[in-house]
One Martini backbone bead per residue (centre of mass of N, CA, C, O) as a GRO file, in nm:
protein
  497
    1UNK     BB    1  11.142  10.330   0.726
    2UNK     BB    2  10.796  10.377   0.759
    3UNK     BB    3  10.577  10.338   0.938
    4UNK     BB    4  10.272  10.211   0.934
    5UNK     BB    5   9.953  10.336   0.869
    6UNK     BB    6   9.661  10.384   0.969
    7UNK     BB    7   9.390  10.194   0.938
    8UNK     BB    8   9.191  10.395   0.818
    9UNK     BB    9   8.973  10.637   0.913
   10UNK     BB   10   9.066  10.741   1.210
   11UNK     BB   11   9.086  10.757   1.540
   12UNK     BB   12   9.082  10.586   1.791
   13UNK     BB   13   9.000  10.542   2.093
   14UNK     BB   14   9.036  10.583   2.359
   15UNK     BB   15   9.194  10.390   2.617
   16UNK     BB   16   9.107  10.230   2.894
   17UNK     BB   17   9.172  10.190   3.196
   18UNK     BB   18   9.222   9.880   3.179
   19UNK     BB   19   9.415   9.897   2.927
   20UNK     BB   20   9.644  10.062   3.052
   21UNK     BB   21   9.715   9.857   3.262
   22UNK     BB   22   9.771   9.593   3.093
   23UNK     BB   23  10.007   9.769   2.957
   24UNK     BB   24  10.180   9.851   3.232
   25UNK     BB   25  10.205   9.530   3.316
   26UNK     BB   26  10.329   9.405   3.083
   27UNK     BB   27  10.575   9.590   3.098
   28UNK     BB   28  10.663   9.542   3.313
   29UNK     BB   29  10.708   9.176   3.321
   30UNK     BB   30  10.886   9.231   3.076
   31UNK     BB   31  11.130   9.347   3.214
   32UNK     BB   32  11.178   9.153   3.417
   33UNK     BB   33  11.213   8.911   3.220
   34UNK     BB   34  11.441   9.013   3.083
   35UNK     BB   35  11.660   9.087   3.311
   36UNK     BB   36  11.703   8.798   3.377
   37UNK     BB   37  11.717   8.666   3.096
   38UNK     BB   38  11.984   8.833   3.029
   39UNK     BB   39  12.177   8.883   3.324
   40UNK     BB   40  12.098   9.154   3.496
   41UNK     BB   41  11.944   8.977   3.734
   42UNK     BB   42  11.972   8.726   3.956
   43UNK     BB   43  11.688   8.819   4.062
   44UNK     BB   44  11.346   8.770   4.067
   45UNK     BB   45  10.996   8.921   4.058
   46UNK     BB   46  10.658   8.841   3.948
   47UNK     BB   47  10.502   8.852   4.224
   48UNK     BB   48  10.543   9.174   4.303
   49UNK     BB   49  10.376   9.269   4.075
   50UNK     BB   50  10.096   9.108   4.065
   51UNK     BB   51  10.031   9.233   4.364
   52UNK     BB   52  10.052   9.518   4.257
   53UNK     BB   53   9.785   9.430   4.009
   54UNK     BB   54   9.570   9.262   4.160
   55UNK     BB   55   9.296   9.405   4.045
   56UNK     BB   56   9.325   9.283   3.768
   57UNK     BB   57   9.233   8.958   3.927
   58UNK     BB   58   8.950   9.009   3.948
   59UNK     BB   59   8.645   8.935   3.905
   60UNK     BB   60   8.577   9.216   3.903
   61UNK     BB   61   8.715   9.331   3.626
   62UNK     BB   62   8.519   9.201   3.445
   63UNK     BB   63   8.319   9.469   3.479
   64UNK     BB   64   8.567   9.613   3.348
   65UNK     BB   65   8.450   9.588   3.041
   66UNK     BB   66   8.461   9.726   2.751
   67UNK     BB   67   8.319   9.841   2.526
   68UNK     BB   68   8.331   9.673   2.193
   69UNK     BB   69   8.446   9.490   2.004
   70UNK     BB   70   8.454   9.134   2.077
   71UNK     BB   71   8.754   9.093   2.042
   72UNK     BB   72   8.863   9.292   2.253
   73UNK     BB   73   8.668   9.139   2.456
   74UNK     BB   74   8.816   8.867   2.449
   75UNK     BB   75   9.087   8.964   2.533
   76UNK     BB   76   9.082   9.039   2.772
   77UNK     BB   77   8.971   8.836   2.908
   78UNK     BB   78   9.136   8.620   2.871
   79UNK     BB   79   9.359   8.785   3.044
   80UNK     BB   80   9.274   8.755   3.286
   81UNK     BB   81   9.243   8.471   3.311
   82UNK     BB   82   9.552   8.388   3.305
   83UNK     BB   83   9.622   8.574   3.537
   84UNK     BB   84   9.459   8.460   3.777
   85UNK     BB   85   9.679   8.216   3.755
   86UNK     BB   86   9.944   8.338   3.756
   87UNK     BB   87   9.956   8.440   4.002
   88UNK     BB   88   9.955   8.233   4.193
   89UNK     BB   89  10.238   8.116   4.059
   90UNK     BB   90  10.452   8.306   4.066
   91UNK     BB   91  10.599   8.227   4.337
   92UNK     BB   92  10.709   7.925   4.197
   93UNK     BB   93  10.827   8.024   3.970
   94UNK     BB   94  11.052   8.217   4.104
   95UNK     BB   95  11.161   8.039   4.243
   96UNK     BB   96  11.287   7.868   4.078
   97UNK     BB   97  11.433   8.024   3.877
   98UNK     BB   98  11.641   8.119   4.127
   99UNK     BB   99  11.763   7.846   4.144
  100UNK     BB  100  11.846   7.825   3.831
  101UNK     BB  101  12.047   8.078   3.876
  102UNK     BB  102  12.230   7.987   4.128
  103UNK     BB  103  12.299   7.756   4.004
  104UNK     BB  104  12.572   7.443   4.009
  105UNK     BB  105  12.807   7.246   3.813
  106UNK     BB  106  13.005   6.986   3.871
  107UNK     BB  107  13.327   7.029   3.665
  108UNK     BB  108  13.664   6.954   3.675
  109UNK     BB  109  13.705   7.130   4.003
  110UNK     BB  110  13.437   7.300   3.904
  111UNK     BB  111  13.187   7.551   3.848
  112UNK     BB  112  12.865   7.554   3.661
  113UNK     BB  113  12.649   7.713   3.572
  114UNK     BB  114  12.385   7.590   3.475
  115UNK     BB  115  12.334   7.704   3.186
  116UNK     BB  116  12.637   7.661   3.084
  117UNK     BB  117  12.584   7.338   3.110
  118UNK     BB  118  12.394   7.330   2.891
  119UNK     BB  119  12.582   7.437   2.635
  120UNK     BB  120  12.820   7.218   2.717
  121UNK     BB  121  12.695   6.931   2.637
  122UNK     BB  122  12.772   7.006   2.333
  123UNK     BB  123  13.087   7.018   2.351
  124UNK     BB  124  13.122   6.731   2.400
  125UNK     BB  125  13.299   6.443   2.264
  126UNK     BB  126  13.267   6.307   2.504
  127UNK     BB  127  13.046   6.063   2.599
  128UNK     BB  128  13.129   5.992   2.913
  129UNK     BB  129  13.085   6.329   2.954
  130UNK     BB  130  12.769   6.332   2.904
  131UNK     BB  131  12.668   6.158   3.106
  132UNK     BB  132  12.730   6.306   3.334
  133UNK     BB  133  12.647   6.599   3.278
  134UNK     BB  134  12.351   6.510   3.274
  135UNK     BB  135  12.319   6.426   3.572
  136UNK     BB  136  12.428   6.684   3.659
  137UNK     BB  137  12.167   6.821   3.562
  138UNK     BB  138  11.926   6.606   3.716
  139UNK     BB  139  11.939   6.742   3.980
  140UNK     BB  140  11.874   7.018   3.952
  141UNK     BB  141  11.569   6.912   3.849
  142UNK     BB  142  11.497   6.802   4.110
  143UNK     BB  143  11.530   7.052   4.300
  144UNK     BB  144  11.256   7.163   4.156
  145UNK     BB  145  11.012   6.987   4.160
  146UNK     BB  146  10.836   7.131   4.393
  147UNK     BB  147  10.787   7.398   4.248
  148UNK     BB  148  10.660   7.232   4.028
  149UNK     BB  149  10.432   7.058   4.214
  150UNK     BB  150  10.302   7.377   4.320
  151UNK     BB  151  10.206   7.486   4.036
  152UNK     BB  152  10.027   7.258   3.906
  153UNK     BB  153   9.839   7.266   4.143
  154UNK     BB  154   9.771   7.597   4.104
  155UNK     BB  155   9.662   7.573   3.815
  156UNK     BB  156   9.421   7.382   3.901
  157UNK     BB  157   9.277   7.524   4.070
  158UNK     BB  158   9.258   7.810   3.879
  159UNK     BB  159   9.076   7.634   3.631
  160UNK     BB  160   8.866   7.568   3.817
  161UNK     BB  161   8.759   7.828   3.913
  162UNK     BB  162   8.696   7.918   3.587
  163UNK     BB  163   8.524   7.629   3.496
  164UNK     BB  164   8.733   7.414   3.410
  165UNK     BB  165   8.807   7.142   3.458
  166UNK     BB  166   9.072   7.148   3.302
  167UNK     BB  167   9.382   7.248   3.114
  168UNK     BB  168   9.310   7.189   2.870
  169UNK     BB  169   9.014   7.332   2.846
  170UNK     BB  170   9.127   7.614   2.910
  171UNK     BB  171   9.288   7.643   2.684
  172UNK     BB  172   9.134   7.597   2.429
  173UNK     BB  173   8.949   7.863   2.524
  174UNK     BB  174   9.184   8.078   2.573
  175UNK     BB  175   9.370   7.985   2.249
  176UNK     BB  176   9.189   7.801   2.052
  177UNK     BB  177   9.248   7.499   2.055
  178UNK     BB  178   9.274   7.203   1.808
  179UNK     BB  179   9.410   6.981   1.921
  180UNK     BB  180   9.325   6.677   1.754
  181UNK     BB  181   9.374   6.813   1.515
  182UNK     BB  182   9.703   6.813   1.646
  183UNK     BB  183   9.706   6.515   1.670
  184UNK     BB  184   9.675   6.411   1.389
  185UNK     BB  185   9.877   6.554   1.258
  186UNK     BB  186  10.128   6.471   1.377
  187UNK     BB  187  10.105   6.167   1.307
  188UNK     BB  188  10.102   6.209   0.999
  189UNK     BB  189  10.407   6.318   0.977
  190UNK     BB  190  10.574   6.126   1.160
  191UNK     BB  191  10.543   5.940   0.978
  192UNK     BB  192  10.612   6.019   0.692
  193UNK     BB  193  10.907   6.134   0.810
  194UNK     BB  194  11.059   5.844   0.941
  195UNK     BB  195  11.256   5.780   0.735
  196UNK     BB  196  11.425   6.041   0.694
  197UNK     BB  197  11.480   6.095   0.954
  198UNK     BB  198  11.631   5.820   0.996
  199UNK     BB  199  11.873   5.847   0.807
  200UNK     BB  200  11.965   6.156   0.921
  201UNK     BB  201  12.053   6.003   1.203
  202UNK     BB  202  12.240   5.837   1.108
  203UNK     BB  203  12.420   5.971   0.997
  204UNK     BB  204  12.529   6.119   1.237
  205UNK     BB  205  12.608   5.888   1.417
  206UNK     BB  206  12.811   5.762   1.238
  207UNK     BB  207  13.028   6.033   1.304
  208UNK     BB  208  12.945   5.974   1.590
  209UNK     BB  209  13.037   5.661   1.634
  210UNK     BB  210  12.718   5.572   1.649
  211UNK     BB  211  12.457   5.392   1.664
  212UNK     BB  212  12.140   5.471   1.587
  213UNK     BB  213  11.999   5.274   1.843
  214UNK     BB  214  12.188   5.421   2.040
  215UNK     BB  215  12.118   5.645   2.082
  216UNK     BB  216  12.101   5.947   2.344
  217UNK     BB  217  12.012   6.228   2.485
  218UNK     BB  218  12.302   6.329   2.534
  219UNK     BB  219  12.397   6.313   2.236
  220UNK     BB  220  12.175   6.552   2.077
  221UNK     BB  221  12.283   6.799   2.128
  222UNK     BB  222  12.565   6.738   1.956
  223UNK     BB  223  12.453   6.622   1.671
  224UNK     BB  224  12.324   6.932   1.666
  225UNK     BB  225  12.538   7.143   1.641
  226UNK     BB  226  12.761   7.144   1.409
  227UNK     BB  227  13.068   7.221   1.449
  228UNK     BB  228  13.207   7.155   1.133
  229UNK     BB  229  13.054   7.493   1.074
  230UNK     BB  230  13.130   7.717   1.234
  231UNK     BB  231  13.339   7.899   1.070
  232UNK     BB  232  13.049   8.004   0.930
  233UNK     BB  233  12.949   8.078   1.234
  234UNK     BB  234  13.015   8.348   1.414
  235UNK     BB  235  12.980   8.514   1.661
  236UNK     BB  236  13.038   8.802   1.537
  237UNK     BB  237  12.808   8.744   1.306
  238UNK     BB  238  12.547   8.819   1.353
  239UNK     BB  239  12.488   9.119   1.324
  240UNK     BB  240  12.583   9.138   1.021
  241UNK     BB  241  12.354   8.972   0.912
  242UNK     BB  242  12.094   9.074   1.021
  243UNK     BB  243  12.188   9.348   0.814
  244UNK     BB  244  12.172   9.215   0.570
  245UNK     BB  245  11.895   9.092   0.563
  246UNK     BB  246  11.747   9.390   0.617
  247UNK     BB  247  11.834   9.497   0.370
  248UNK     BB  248  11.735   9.288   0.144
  249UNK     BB  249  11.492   9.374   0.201
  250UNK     BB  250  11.399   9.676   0.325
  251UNK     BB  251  11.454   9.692   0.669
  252UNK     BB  252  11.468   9.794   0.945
  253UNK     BB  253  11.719   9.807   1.215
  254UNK     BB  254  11.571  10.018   1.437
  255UNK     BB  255  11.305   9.824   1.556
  256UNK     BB  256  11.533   9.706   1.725
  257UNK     BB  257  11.723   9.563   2.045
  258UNK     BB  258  12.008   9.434   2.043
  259UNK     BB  259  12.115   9.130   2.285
  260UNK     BB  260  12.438   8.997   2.219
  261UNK     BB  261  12.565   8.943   2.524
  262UNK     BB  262  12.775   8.782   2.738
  263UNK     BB  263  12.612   8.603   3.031
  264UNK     BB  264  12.626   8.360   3.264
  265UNK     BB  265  12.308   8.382   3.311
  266UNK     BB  266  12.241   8.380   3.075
  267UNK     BB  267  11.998   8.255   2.861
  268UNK     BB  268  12.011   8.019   2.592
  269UNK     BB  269  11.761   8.085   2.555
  270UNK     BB  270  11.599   8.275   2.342
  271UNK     BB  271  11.436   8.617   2.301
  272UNK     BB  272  11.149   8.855   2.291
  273UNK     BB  273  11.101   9.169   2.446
  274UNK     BB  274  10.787   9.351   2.402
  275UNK     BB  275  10.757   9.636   2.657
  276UNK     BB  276  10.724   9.808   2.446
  277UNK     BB  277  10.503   9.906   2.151
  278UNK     BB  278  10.750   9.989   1.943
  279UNK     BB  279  10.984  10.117   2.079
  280UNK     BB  280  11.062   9.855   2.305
  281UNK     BB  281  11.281   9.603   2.177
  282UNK     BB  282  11.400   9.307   2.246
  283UNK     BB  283  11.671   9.080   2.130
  284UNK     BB  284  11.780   8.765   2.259
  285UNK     BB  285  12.125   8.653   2.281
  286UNK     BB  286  12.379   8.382   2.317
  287UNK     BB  287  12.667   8.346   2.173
  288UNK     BB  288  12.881   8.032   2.059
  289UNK     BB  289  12.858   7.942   1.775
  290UNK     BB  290  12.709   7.884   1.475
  291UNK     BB  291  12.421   7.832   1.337
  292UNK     BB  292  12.208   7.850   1.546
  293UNK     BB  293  12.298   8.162   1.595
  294UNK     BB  294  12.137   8.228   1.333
  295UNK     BB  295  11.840   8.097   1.316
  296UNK     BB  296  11.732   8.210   1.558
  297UNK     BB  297  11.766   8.535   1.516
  298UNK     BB  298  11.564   8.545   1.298
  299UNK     BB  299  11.316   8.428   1.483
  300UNK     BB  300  11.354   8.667   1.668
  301UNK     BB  301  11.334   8.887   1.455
  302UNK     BB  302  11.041   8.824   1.368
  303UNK     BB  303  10.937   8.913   1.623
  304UNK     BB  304  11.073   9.192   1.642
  305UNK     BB  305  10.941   9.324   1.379
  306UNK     BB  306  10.613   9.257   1.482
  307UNK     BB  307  10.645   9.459   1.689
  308UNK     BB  308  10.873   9.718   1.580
  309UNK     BB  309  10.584   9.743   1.299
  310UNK     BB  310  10.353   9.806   1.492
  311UNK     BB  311  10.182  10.023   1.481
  312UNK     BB  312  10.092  10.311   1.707
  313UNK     BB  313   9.743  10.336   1.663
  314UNK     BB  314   9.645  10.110   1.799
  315UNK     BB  315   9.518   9.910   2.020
  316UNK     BB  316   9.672   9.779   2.287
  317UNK     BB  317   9.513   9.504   2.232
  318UNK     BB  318   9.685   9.462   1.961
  319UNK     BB  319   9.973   9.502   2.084
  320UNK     BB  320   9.941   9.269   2.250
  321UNK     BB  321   9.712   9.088   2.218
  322UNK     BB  322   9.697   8.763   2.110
  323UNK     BB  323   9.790   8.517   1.896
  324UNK     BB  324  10.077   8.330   1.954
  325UNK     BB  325  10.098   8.206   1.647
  326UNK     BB  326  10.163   8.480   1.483
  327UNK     BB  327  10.457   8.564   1.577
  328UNK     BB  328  10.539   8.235   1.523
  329UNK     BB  329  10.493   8.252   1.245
  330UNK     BB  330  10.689   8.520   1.167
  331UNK     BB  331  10.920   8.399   1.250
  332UNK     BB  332  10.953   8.147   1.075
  333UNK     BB  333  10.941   8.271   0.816
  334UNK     BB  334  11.265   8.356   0.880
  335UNK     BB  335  11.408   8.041   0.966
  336UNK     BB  336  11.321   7.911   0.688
  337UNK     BB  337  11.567   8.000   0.533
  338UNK     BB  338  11.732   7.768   0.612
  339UNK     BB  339  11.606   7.622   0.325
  340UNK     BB  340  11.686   7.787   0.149
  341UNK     BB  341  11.894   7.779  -0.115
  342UNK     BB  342  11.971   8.098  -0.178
  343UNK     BB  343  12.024   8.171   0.116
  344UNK     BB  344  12.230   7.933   0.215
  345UNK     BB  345  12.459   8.026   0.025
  346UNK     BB  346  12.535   8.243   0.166
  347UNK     BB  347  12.691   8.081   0.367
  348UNK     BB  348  12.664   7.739   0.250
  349UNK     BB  349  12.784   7.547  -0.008
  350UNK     BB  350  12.638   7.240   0.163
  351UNK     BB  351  12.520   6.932   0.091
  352UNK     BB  352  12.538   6.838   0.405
  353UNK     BB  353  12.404   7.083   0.528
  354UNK     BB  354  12.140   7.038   0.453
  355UNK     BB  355  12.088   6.757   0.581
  356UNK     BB  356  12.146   6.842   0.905
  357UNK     BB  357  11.932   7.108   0.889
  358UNK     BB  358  11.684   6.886   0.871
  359UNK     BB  359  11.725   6.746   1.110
  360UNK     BB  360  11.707   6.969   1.315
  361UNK     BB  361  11.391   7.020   1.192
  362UNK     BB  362  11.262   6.727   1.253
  363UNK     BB  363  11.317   6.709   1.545
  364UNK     BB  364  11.144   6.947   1.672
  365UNK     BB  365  10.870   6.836   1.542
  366UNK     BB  366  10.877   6.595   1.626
  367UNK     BB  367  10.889   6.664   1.920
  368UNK     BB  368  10.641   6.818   1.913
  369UNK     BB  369  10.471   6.578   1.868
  370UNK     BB  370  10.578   6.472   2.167
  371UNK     BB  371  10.411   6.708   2.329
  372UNK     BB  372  10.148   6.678   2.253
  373UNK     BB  373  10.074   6.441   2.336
  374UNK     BB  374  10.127   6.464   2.631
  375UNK     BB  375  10.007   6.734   2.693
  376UNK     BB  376   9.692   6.659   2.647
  377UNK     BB  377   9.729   6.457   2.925
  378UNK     BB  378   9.845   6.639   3.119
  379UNK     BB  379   9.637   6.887   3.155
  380UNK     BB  380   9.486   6.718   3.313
  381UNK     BB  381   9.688   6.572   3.492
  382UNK     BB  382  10.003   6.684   3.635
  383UNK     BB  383   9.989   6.485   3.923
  384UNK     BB  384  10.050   6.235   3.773
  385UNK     BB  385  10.308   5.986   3.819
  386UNK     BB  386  10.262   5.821   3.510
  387UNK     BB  387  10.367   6.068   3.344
  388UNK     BB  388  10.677   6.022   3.341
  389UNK     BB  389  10.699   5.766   3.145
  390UNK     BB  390  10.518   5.907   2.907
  391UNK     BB  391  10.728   6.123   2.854
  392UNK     BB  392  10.966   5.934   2.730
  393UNK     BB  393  10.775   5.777   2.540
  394UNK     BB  394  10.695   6.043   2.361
  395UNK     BB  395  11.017   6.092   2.281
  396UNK     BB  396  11.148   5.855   2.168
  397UNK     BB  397  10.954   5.822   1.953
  398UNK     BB  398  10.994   6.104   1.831
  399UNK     BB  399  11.304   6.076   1.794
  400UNK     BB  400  11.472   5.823   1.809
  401UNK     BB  401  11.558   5.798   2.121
  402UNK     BB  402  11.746   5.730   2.416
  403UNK     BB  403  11.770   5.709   2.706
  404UNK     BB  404  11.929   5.733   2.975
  405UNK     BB  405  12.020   5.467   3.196
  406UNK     BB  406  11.956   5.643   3.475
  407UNK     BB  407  11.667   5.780   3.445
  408UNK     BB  408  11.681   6.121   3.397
  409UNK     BB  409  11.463   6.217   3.152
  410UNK     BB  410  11.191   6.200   3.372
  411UNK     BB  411  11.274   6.442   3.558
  412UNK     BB  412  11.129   6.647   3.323
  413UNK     BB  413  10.794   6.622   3.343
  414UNK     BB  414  10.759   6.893   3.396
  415UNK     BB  415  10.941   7.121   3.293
  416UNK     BB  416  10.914   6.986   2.963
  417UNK     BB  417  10.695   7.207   2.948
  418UNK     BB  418  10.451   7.457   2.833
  419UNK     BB  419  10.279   7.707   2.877
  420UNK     BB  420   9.938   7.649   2.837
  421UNK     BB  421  10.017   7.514   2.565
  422UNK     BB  422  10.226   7.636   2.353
  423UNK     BB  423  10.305   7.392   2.179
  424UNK     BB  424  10.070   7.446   1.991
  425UNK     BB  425  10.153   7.747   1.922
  426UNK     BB  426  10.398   7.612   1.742
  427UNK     BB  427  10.234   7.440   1.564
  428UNK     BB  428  10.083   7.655   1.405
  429UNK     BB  429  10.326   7.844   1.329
  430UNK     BB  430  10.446   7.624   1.119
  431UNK     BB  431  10.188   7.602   0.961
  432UNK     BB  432  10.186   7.877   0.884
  433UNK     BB  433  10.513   7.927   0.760
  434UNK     BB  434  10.454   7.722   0.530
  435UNK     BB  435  10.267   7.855   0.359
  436UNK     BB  436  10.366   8.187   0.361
  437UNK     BB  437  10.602   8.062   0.194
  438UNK     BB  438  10.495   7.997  -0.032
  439UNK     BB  439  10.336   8.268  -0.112
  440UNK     BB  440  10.670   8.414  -0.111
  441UNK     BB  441  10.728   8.208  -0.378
  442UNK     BB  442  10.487   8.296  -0.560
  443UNK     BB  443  10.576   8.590  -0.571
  444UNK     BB  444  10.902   8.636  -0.571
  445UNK     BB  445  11.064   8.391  -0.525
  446UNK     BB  446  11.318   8.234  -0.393
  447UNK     BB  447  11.453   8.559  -0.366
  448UNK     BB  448  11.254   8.714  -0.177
  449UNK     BB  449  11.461   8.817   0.031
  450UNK     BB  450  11.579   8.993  -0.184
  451UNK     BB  451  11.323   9.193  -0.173
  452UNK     BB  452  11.187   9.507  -0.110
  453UNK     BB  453  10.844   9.440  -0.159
  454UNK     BB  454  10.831   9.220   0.036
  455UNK     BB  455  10.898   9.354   0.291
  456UNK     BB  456  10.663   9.534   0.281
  457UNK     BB  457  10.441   9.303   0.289
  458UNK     BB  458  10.540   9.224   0.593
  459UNK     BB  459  10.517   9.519   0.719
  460UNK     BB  460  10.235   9.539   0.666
  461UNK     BB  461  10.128   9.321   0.839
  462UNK     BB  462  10.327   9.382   1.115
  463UNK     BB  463  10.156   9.672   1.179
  464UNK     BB  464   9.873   9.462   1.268
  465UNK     BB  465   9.991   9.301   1.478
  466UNK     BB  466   9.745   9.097   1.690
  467UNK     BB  467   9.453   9.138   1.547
  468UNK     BB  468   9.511   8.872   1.388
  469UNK     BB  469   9.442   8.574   1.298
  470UNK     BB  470   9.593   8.297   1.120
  471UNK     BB  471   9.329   8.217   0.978
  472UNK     BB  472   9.273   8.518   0.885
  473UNK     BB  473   9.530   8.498   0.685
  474UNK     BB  474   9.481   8.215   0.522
  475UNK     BB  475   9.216   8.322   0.395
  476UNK     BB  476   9.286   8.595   0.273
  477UNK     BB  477   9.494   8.436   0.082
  478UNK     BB  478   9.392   8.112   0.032
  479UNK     BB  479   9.603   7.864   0.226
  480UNK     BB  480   9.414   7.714   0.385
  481UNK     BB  481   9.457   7.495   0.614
  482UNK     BB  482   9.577   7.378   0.908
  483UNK     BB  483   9.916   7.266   0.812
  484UNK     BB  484  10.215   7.020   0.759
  485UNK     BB  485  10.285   7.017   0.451
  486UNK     BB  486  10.425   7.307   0.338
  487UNK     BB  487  10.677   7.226   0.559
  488UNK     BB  488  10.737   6.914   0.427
  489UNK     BB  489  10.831   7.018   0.155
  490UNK     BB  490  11.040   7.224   0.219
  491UNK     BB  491  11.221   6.993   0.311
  492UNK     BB  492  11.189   6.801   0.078
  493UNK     BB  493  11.345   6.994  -0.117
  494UNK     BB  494  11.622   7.063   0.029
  495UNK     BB  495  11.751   6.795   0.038
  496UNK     BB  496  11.661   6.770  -0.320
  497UNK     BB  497  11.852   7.025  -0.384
   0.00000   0.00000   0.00000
């Protein structure tokens, strides 16, 4: 399939200095986050990049914004300030990042790569092997604590630098986030879906033979791993899976590089690595057998294809900068297919999978309203230490799960943070990606993803790059404000059907 070319008549003028920079530094930056991330370099230097383009985040370089419109400057100034910041914190990142490479955790008589044991916790059977399990993984937590509130502190020290109150008040501007917004709306769906909700985490408690309202944070793993259907998701069929999806929208495998290798270091968290644009993208995943090694794959893929048919003729700053709940609603839109009816049929044909699934999907949105409720105050003051209590409280409520005996899941809140308050653009992305998944089952019906001509309108979608912004596609199909309601009917269509 030939990439999208370029809209309009006439080719764009070359990129300034500036612009060259900053897709030259965004390149260096993504390749050594891959390399980390992927387990091919025990250690990073974010902080030694950084150092190396430090002109790049100078005041001065504010003067140095090209001519043209309003939107390219304004994604570039964003871009600087945010760098501004990052440079700061990059040697505390680092610090942390390095010493969770090096961490190892014990675990009857070996010892475990940190990664490793965060794996393990989920496929333990025993309640009480799961509970000692979290608690060392709570001391490496702790372990990383001072890099974490020195990191925190040089955050706040450079949003107040750049005029900021605090982080809150810097996300909101230099990512667009309408915060309150965001907090109506998930209070609203928490609610909403809080019967069903507690339903489906009841049914699988029966299962692991736990009441419902014992259910505890290192449990949580466990229960939504899904062991009993693994036979159904082998980790050697990912890749047969990815191409076969890929072939029934009629969509080109060869648009990025999987690097599906199972490596010690390797982050268990998946990723896409978009380091040349389209040239050289990367999706990186862990593989260890079950649904979510597929589910994760898709969300992946969808980041995948939206760098790796990109333009290659947009402005660099199309193709790198712009708002990151568009590429996150993009990946979700294909993630989602595990929602659809006609599509998971074609994996495991079982109404209690079904179930599970709605479930695991409850889990995160739920958790995700847990989190921006703490970020949006957390983001004001990051080292008041009553936030840690608040912490708690807001994700055992988002979750109706129970913190572990030893209150050691309070020593994440600072870390179970996403920088920039990205939480947000999770949320957003969900919004967009319930509504544009009705947008293709109204045109091509549920079994849109076997259609090579949706194939096609998504490929000339994701062709445009980073260029619109998720309301600016909301607006062009019609399909109103952003919400978690078309997100909401497709888990209950998911569960009744």
């Amino acid at each position: 399939m030939a990439r999208a070319k370029a809209r309009g008549s006439g080719s764009p003028p070359p990129p300034s200095g500036l612009v060259r920079s900053v897709d030259a530094f965004c390149e260096e930056l993504l390749r050594e986050a891959y390399q980390v991330g992927a387990g091919l370099k025990a250690k990073g230097s974010e902080a030694a990049i950084y150092r190396k383009w430090r002109s790049l985040f100078l005041p001065s370089a504010m003067a140095r914004l090209p001519e043209g419109p309003a939107r390219t400057r304004a994604r570039l100034e964003e871009f600087l300030k945010v760098g501004y910041v990052d440079r700061a914190i990059a040697p505390w990142q680092d610090r942390r990042r390095n010493r969770l490479l090096a961490a190892t955790v014990p675990w009857r008589g070996d010892r475990l790569p940190f990664f490793s044991a965060s794996v393990h916790l989920a496929e333990l059977p025993d309640r009480e092997d799961r509970r000692e399990l979290y608690g060392e993984l709570a001391k490496v937590w702790r372990s990383v604590g001072q890099e974490e509130e020195g990191a925190w502190a040089t955050f706040g020290e450079g949003v107040r630098a750049l005029g900021y109150p605090d982080g809150r008040a810097a996300c909101e501007a230099l990512f667009h986030y309408r915060v309150p917004h965001l907090l109506r709306e998930t209070r609203r769906f928490s609610a909403s879906t809080e019967k069903l909700y507690g339903t489906l985490l009841g049914e699988r408690a029966d299962l692991e033979g736990i009441a419902r309202a014992e259910v505890r944070i290192y449990d949580a793993g466990r229960m939504l791993r899904g062991t009993s259907w693994r036979e159904h998701f082998p980790s050697r069929g990912v890749q047969p899976f990815l191409r076969r999806t890929l072939r029934d929208l009629g969509l080109p495998w060869g648009a990025f590089r999987p690097d599906l290798a199972v490596r010690p270091r390797k982050n268990p968290r998946a990723f896409c690595a978009p380091i040349r644009i389209p040239e050289e993208v990367y999706l990186v995943l862990r593989p260890v057998g079950g649904h979510d090694d597929y589910h994760t794959a898709l969300h992946e893929t969808g980041h995948a294809l939206h760098f790796g048919l990109t333009d290659p003729a947009l402005d660099p700053v199309f193709r790198r900068l712009g708002d990151a709940s568009l590429t996150e609603g993009w990946a979700f839109v294909l993630d989602l297919l595990f929602l659809n009816r006609s599509f998971r049929r074609t994996l495991i044909p079982n109404a209690e999978f079904v179930r599970f699934f709605a479930l695991t999907q409850l889990w995160m949105l739920r958790r995700y309203a847990g989190k921006i409720a703490y970020e949006s105050r957390f983001f004001q003051d990051p080292l008041d230490p009553g936030l840690r209590d608040l912490y708690v409280r807001c994700q055992s409520r988002a979750t109706l799960v129970r913190p572990d005996e030893q209150g050691n899941m309070g020593d994440r809140w600072r870390s179970d943070v996403d920088p920039w308050m990205y939480t947000a653009g999770y949320l957003r992305a969900w919004m967009f990606a319930g509504s544009f998944t009705q947008l293709l089952e109204e045109r091509w019906g549920e079994r849109w993803w076997s259609e090579p001509s949706a194939g096609a309108f998504l490929a000339r979608l994701w062709g445009r790059g980073q260029h619109p912004e998720v309301e600016d596609l909301l607006e062009e199909f019609g399909l109103g404000p952003l919400s978690l309601r078309p997100l909401e009917g497709l888990l209950r269509r998911s569960v009744e059907g």
